[in-house]
N, CA, C, O and CB atoms as a CASP TS submission, in Angstrom:
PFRMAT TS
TARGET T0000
AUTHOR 0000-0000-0000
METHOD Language model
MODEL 1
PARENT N/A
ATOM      1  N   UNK     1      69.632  40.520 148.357  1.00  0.00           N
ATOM      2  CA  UNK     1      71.058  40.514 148.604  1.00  0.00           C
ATOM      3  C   UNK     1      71.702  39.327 147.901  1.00  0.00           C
ATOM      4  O   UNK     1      71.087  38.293 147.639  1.00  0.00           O
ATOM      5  CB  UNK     1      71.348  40.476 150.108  1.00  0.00           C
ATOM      6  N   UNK     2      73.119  39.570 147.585  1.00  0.00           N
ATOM      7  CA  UNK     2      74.013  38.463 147.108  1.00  0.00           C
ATOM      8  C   UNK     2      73.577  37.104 147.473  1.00  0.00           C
ATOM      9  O   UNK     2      73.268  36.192 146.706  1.00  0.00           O
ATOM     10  CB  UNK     2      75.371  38.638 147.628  1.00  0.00           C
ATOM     11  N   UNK     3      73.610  37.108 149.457  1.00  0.00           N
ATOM     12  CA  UNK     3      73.911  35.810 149.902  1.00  0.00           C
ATOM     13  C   UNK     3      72.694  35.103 149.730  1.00  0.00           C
ATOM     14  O   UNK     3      72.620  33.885 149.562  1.00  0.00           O
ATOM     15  CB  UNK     3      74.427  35.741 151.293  1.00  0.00           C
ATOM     16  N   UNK     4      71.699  35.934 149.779  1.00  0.00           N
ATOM     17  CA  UNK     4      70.080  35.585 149.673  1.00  0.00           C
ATOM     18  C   UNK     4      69.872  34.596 148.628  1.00  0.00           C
ATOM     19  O   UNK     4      69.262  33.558 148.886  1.00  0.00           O
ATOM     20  CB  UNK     4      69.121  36.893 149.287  1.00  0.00           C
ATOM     21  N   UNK     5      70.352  34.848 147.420  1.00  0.00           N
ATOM     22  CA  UNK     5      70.368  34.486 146.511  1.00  0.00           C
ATOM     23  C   UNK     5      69.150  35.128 145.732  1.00  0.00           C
ATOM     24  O   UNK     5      68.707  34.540 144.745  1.00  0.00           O
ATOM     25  CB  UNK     5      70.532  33.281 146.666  1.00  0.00           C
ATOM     26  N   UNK     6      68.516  36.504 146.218  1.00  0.00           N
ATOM     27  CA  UNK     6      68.025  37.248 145.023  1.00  0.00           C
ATOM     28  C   UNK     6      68.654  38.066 144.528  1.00  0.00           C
ATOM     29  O   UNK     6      69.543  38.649 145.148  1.00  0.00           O
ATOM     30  CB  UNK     6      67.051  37.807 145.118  1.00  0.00           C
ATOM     31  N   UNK     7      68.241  38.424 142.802  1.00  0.00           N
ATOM     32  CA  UNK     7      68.722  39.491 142.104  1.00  0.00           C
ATOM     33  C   UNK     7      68.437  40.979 142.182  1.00  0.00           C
ATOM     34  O   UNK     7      67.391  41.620 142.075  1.00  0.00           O
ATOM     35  CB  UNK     7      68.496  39.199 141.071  1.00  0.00           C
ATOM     36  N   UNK     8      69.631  41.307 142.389  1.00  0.00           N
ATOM     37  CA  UNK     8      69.407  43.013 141.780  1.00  0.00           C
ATOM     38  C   UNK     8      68.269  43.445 141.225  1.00  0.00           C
ATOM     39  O   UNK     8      67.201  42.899 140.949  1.00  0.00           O
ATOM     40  CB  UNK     8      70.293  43.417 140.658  1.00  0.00           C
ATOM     41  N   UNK     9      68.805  44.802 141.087  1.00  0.00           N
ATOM     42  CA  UNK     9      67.354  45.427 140.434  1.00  0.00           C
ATOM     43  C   UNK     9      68.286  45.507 138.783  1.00  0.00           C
ATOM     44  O   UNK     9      67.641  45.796 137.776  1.00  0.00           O
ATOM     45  CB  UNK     9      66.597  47.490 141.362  1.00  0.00           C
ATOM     46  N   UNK    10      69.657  45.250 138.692  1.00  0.00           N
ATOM     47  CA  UNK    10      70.223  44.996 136.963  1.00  0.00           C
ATOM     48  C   UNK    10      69.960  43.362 136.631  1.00  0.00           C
ATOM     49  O   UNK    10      69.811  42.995 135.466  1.00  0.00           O
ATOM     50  CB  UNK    10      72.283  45.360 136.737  1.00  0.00           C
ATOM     51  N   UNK    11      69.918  42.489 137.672  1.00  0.00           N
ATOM     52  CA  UNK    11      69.793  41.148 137.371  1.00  0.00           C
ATOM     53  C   UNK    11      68.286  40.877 137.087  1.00  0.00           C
ATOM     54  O   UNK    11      67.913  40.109 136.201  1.00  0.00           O
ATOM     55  CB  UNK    11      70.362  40.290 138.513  1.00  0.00           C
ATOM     56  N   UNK    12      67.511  41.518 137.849  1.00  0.00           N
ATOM     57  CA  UNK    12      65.961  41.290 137.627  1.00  0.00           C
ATOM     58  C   UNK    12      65.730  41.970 135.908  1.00  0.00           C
ATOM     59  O   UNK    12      65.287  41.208 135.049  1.00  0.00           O
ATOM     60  CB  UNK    12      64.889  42.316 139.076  1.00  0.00           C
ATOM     61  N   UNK    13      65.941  42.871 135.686  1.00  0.00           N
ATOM     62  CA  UNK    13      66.037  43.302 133.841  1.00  0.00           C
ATOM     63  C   UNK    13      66.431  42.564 133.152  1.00  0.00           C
ATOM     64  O   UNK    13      65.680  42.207 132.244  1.00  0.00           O
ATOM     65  CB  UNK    13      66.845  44.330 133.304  1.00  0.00           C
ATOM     66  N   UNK    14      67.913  41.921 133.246  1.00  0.00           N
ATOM     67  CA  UNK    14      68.366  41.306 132.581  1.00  0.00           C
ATOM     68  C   UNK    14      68.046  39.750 132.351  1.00  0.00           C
ATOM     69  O   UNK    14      68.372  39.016 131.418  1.00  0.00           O
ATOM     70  CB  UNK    14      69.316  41.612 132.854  1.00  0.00           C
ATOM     71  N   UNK    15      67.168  39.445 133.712  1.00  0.00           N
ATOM     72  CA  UNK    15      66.632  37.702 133.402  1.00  0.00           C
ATOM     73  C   UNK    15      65.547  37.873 132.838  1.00  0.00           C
ATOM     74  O   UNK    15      64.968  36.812 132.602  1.00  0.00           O
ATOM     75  CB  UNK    15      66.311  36.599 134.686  1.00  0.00           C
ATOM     76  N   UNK    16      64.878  39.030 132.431  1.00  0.00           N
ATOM     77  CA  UNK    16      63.517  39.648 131.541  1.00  0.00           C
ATOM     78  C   UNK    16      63.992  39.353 129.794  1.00  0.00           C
ATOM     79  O   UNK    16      63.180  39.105 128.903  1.00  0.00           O
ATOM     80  CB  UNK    16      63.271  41.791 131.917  1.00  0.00           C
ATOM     81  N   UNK    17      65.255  39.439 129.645  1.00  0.00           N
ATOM     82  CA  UNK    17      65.805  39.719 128.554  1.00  0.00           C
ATOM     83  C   UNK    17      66.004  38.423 127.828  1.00  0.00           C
ATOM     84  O   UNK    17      66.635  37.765 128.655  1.00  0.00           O
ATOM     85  CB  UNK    17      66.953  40.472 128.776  1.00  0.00           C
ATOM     86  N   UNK    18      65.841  37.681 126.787  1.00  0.00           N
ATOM     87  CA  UNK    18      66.263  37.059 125.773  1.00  0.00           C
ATOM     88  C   UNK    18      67.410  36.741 124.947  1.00  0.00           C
ATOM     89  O   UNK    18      67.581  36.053 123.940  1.00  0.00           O
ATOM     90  CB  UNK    18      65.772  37.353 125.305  1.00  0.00           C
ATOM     91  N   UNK    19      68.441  37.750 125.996  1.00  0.00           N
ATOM     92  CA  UNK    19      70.178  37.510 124.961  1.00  0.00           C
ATOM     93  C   UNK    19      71.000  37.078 126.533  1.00  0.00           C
ATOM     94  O   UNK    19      70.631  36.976 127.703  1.00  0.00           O
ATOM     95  CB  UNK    19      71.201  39.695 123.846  1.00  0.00           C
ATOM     96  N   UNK    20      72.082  36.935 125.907  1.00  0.00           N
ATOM     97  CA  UNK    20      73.312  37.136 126.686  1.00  0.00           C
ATOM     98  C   UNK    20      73.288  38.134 127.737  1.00  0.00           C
ATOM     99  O   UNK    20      72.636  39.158 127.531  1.00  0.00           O
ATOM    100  CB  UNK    20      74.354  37.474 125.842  1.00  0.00           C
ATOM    101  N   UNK    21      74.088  37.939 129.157  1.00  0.00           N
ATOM    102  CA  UNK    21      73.638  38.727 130.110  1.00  0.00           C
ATOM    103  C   UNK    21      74.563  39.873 129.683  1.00  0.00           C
ATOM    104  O   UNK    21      74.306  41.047 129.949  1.00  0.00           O
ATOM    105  CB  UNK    21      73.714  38.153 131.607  1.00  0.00           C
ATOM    106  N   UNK    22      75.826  39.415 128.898  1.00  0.00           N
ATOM    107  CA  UNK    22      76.749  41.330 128.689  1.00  0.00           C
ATOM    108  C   UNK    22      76.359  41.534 127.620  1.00  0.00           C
ATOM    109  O   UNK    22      77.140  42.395 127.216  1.00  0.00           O
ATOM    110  CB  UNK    22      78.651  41.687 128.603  1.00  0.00           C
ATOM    111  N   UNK    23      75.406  41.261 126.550  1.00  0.00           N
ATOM    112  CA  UNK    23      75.249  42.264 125.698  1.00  0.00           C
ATOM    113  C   UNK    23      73.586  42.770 126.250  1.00  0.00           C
ATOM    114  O   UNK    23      72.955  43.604 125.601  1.00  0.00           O
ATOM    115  CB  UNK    23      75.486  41.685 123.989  1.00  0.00           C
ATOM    116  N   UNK    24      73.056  42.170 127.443  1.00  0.00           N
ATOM    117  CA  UNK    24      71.926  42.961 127.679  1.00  0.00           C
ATOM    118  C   UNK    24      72.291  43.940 128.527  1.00  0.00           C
ATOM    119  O   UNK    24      71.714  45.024 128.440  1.00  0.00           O
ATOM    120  CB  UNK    24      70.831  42.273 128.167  1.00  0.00           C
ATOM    121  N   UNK    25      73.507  43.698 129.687  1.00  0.00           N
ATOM    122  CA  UNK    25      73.740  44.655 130.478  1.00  0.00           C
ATOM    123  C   UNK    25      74.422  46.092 129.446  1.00  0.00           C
ATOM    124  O   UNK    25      74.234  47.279 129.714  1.00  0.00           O
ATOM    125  CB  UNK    25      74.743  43.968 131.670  1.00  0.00           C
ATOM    126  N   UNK    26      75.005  45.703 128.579  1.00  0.00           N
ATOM    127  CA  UNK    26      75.653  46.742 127.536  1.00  0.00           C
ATOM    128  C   UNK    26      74.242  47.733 126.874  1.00  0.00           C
ATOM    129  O   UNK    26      74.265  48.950 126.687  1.00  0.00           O
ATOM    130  CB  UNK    26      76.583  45.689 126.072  1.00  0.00           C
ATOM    131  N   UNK    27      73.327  46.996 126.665  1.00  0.00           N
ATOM    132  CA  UNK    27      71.953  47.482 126.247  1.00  0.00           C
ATOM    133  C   UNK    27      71.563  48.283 126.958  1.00  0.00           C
ATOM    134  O   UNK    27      71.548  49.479 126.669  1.00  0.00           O
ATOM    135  CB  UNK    27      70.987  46.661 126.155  1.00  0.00           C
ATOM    136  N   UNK    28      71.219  47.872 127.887  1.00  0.00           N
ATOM    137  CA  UNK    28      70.647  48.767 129.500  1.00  0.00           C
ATOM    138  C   UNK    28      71.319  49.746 129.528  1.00  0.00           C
ATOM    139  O   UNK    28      70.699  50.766 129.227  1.00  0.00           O
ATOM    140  CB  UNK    28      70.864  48.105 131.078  1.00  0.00           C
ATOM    141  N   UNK    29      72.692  49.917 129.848  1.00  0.00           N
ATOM    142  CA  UNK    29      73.695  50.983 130.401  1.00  0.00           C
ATOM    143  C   UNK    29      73.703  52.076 129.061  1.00  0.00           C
ATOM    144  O   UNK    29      73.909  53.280 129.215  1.00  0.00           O
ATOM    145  CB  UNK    29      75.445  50.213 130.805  1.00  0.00           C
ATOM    146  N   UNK    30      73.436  51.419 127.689  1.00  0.00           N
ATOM    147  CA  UNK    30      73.468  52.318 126.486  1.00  0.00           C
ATOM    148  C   UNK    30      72.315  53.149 126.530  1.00  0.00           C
ATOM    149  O   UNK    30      72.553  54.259 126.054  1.00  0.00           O
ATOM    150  CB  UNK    30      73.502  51.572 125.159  1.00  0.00           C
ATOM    151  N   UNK    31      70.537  52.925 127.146  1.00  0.00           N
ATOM    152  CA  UNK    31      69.508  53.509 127.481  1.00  0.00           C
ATOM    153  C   UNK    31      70.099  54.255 128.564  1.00  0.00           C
ATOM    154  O   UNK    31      69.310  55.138 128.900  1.00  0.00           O
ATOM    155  CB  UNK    31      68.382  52.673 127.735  1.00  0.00           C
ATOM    156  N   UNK    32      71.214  54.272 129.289  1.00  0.00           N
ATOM    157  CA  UNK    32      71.041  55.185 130.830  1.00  0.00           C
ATOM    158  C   UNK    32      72.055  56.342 130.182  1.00  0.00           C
ATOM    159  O   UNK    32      72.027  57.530 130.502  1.00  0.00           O
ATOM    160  CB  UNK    32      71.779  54.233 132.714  1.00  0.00           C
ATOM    161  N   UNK    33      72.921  55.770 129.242  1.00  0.00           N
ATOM    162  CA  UNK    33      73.640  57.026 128.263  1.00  0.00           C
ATOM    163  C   UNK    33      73.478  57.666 127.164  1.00  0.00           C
ATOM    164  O   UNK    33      74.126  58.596 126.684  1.00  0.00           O
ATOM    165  CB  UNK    33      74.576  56.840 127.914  1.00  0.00           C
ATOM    166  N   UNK    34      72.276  56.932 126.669  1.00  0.00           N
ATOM    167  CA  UNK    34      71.586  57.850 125.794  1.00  0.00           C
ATOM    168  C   UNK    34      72.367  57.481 124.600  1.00  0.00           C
ATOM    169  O   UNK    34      72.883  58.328 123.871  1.00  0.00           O
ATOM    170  CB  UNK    34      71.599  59.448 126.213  1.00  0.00           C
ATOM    171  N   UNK    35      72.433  56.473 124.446  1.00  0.00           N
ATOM    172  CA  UNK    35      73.465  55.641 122.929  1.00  0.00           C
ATOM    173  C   UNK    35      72.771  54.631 122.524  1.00  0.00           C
ATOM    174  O   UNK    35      73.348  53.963 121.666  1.00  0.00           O
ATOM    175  CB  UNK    35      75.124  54.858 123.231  1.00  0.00           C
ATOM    176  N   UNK    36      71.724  54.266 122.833  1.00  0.00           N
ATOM    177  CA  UNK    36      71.027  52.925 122.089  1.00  0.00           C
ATOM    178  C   UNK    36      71.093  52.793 120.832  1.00  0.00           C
ATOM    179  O   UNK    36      71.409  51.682 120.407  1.00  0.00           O
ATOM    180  CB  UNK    36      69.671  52.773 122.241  1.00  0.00           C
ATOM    181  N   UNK    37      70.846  53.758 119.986  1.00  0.00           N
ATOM    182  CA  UNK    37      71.338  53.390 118.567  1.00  0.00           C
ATOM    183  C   UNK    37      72.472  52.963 118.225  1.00  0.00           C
ATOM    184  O   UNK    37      72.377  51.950 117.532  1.00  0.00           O
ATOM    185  CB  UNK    37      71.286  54.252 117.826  1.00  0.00           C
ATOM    186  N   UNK    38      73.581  53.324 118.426  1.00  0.00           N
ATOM    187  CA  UNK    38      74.677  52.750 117.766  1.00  0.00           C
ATOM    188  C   UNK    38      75.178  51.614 118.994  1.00  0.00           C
ATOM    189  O   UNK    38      76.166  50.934 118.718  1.00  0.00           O
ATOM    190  CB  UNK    38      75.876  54.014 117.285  1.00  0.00           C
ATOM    191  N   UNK    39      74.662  51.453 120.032  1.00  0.00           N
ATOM    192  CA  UNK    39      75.120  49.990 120.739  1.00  0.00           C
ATOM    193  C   UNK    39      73.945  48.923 120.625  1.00  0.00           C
ATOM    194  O   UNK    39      73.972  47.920 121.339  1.00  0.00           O
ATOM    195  CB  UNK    39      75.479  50.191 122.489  1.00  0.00           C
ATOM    196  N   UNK    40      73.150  49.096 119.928  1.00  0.00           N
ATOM    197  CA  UNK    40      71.838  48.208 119.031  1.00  0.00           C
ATOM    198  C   UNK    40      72.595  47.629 118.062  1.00  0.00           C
ATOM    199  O   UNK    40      72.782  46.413 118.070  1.00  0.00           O
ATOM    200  CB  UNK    40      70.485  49.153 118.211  1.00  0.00           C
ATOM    201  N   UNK    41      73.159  48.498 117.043  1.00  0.00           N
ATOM    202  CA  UNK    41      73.918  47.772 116.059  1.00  0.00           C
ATOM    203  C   UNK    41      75.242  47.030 116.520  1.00  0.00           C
ATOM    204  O   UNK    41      75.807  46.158 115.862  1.00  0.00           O
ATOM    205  CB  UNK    41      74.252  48.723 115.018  1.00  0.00           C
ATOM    206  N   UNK    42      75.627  47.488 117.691  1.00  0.00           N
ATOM    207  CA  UNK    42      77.059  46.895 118.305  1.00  0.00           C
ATOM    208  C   UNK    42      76.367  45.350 118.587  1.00  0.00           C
ATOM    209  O   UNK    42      76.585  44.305 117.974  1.00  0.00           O
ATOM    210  CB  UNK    42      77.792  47.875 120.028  1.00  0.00           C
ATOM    211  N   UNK    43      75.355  45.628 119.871  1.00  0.00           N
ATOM    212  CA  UNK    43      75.084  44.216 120.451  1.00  0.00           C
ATOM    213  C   UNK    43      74.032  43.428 118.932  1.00  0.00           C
ATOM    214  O   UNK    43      73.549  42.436 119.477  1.00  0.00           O
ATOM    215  CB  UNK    43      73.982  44.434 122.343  1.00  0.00           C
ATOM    216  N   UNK    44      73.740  43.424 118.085  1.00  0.00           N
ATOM    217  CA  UNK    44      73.106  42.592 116.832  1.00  0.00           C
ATOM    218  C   UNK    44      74.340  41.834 116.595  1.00  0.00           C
ATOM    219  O   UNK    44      74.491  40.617 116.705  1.00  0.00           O
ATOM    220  CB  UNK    44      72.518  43.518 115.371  1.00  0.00           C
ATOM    221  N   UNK    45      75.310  42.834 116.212  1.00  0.00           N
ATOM    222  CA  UNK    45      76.552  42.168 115.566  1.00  0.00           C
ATOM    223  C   UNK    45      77.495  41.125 116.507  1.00  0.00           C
ATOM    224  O   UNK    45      78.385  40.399 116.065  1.00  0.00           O
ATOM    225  CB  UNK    45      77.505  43.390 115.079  1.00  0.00           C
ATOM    226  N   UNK    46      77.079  41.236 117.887  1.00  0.00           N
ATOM    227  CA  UNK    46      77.798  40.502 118.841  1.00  0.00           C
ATOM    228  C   UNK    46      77.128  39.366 119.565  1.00  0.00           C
ATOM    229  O   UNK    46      77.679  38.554 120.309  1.00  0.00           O
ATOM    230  CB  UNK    46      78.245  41.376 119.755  1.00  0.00           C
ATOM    231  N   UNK    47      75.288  39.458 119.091  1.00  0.00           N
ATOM    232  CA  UNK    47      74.565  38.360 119.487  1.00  0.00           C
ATOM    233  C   UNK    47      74.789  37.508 118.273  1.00  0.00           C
ATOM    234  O   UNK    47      74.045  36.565 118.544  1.00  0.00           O
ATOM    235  CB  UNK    47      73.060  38.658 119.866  1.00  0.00           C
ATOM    236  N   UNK    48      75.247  37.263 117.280  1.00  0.00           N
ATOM    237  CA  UNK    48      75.374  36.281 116.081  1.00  0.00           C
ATOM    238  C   UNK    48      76.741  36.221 116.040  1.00  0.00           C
ATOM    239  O   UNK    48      77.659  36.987 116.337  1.00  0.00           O
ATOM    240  CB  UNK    48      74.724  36.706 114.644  1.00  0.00           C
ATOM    241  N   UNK    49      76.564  34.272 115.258  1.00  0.00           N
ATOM    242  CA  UNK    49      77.720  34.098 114.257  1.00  0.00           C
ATOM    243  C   UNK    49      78.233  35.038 113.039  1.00  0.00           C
ATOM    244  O   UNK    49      77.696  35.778 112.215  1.00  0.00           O
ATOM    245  CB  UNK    49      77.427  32.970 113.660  1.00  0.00           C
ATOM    246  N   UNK    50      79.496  34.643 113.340  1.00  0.00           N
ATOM    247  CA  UNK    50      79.985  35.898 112.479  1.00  0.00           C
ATOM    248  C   UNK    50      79.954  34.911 110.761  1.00  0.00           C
ATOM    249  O   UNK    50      79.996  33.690 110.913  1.00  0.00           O
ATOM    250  CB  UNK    50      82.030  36.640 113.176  1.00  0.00           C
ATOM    251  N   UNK    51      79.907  35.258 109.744  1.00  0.00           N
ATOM    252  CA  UNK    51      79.589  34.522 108.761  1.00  0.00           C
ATOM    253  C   UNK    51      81.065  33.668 107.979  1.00  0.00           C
ATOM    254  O   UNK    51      81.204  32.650 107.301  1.00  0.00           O
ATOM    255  CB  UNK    51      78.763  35.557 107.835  1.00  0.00           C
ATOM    256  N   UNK    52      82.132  34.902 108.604  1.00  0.00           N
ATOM    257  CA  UNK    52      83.271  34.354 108.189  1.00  0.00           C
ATOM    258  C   UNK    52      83.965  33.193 108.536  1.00  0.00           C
ATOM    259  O   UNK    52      84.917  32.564 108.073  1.00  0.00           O
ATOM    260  CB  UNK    52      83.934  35.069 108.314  1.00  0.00           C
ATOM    261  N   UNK    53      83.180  33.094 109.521  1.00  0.00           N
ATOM    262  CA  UNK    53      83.968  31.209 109.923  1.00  0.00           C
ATOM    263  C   UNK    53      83.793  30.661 109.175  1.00  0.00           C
ATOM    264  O   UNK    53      83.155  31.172 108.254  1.00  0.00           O
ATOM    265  CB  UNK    53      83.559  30.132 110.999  1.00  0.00           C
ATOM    266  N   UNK    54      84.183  29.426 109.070  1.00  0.00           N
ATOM    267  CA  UNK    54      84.878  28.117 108.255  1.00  0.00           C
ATOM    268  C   UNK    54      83.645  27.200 109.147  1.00  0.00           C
ATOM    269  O   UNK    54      83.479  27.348 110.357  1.00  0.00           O
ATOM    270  CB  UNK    54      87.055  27.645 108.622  1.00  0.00           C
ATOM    271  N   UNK    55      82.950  26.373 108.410  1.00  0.00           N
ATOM    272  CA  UNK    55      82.399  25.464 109.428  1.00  0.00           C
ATOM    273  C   UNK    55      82.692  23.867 109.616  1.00  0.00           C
ATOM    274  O   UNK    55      83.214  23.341 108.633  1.00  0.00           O
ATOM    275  CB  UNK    55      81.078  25.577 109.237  1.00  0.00           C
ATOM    276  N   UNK    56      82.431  23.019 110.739  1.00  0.00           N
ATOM    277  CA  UNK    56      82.567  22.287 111.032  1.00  0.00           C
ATOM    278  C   UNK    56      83.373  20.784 109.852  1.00  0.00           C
ATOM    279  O   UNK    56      83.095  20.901 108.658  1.00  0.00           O
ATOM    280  CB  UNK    56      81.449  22.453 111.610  1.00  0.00           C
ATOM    281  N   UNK    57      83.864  20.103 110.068  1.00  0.00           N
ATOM    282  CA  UNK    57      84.625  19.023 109.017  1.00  0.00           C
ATOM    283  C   UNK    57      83.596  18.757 107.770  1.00  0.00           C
ATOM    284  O   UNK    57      83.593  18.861 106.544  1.00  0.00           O
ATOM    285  CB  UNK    57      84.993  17.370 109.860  1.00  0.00           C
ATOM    286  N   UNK    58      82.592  18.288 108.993  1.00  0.00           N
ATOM    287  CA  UNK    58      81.573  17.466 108.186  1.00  0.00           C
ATOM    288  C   UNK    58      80.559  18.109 107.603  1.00  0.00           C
ATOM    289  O   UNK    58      79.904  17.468 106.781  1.00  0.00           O
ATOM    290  CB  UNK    58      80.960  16.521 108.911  1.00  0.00           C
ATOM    291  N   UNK    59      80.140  19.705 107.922  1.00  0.00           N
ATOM    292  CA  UNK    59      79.341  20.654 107.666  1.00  0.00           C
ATOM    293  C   UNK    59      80.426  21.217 105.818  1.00  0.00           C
ATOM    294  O   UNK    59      79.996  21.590 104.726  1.00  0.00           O
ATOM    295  CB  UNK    59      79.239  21.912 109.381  1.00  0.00           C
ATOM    296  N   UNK    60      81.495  21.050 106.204  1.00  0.00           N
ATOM    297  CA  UNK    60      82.255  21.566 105.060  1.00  0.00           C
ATOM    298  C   UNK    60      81.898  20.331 103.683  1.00  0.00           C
ATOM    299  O   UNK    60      81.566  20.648 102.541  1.00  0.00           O
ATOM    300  CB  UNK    60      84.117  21.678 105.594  1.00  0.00           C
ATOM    301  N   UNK    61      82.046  19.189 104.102  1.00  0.00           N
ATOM    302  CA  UNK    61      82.002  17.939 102.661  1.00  0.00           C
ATOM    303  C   UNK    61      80.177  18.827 102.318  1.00  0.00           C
ATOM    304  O   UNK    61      79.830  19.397 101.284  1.00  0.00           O
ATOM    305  CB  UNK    61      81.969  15.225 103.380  1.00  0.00           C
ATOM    306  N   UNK    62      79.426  18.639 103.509  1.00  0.00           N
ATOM    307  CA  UNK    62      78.226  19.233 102.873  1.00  0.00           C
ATOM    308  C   UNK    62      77.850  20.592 102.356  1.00  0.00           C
ATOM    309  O   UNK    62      76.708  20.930 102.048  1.00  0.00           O
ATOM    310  CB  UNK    62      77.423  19.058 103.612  1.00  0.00           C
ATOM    311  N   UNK    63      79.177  21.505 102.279  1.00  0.00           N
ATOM    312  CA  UNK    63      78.939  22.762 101.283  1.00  0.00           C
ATOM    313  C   UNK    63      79.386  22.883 100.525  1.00  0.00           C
ATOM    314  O   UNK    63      79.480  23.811  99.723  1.00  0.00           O
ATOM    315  CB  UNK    63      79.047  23.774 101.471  1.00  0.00           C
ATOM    316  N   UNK    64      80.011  21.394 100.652  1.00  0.00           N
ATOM    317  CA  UNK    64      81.444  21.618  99.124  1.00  0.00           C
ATOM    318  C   UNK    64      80.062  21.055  98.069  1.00  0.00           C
ATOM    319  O   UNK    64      79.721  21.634  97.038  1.00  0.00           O
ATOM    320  CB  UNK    64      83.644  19.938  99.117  1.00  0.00           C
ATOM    321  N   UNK    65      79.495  19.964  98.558  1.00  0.00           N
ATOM    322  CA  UNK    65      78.024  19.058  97.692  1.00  0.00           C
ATOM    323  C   UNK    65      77.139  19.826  97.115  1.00  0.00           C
ATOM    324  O   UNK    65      76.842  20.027  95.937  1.00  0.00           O
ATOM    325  CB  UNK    65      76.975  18.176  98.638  1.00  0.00           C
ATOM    326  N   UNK    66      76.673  20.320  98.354  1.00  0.00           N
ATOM    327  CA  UNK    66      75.730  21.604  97.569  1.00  0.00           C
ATOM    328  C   UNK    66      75.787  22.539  97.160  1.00  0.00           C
ATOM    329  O   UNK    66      74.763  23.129  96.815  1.00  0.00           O
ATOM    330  CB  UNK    66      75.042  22.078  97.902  1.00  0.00           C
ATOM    331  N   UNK    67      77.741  23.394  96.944  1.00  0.00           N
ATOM    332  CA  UNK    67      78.085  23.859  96.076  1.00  0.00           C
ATOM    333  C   UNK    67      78.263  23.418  94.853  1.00  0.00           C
ATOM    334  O   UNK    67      78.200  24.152  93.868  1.00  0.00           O
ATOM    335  CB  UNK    67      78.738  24.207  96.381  1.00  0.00           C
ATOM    336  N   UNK    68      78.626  21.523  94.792  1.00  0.00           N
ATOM    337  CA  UNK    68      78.392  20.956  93.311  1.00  0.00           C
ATOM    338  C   UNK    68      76.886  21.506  92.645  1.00  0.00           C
ATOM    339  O   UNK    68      76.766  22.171  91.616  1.00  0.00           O
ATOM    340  CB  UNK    68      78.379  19.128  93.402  1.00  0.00           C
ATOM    341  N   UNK    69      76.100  21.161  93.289  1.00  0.00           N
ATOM    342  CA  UNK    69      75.399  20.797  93.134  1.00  0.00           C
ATOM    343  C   UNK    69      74.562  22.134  92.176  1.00  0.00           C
ATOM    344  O   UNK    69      73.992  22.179  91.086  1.00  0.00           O
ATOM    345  CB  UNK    69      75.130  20.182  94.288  1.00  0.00           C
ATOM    346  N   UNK    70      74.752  22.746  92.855  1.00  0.00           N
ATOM    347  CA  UNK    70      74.084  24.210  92.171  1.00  0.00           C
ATOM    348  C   UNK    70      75.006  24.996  91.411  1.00  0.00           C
ATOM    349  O   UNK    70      74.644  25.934  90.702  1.00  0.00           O
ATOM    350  CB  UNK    70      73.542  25.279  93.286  1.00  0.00           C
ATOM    351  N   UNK    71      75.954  24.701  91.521  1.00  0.00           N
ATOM    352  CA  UNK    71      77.085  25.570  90.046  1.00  0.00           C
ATOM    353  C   UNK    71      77.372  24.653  88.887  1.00  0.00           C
ATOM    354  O   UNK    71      78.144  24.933  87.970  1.00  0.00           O
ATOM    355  CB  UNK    71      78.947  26.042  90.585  1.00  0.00           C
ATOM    356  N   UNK    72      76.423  23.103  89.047  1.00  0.00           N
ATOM    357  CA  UNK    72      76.330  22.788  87.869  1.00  0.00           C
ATOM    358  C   UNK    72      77.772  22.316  87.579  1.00  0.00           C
ATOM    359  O   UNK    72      77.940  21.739  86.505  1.00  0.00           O
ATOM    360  CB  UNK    72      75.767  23.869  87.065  1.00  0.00           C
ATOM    361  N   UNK    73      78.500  22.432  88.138  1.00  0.00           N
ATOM    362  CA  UNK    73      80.205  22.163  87.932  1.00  0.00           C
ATOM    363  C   UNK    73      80.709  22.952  87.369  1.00  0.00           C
ATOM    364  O   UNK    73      81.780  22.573  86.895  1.00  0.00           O
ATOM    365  CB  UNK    73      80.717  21.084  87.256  1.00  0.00           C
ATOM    366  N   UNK    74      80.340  24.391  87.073  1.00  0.00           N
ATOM    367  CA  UNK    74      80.783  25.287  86.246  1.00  0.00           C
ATOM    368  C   UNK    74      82.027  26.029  86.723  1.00  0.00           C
ATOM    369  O   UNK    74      82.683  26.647  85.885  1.00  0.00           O
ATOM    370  CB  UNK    74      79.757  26.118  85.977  1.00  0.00           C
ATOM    371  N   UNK    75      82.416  26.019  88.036  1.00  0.00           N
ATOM    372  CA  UNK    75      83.356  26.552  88.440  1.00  0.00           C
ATOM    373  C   UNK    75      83.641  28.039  88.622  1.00  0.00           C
ATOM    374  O   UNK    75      84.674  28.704  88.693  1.00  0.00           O
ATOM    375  CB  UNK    75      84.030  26.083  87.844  1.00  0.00           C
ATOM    376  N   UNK    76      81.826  28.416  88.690  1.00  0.00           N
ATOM    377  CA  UNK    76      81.496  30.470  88.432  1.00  0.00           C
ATOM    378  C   UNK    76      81.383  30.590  89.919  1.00  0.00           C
ATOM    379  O   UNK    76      80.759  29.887  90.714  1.00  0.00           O
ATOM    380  CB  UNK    76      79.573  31.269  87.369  1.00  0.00           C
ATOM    381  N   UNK    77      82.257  31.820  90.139  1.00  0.00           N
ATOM    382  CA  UNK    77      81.937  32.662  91.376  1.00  0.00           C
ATOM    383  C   UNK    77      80.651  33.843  91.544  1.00  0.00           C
ATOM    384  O   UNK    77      80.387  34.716  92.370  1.00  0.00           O
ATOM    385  CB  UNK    77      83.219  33.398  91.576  1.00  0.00           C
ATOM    386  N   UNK    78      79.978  33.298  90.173  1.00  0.00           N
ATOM    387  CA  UNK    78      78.877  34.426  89.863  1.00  0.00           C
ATOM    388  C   UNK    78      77.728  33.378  90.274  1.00  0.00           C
ATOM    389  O   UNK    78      76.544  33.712  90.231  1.00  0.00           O
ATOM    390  CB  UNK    78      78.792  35.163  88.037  1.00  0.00           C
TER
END
């Protein structure tokens, strides 16, 4: 029970699990509807950074460097 302070029989699965508790509960409920494939690719894309961020101040001087660094100063987007 709640007050007990034990888990469910969805909380006991989900402390089995290795991610986030809503994209495992989203996992689970996608096996009870018969959608795991396409909410596999949902929850991948929602357990990671997305790539389009901008990163940190100081993470940025160090990609601007090691963008010198390897384009040679050439100024190629190739």
């Amino acid at each position: 029970d709640a007050e007990g302070g034990e888990l469910t029989a969805l909380g006991t699965h989900l402390a089995q699990l290795p991610i986030h508790p809503c994209i495992g509960k989203m996992i689970i409920l996608a096996t009870v509807f018969d959608v795991l494939d396409p909410v596999l690719t949902v929850a991948c894309c929602l357990a990671h950074r997305t790539p389009f961020v901008l990163p940190m101040p100081h993470q940025q001087q160090a990609a601007l460097k090691s963008r010198q660094l390897f384009s040679s100063n050439t100024f190629s987007d190739h």
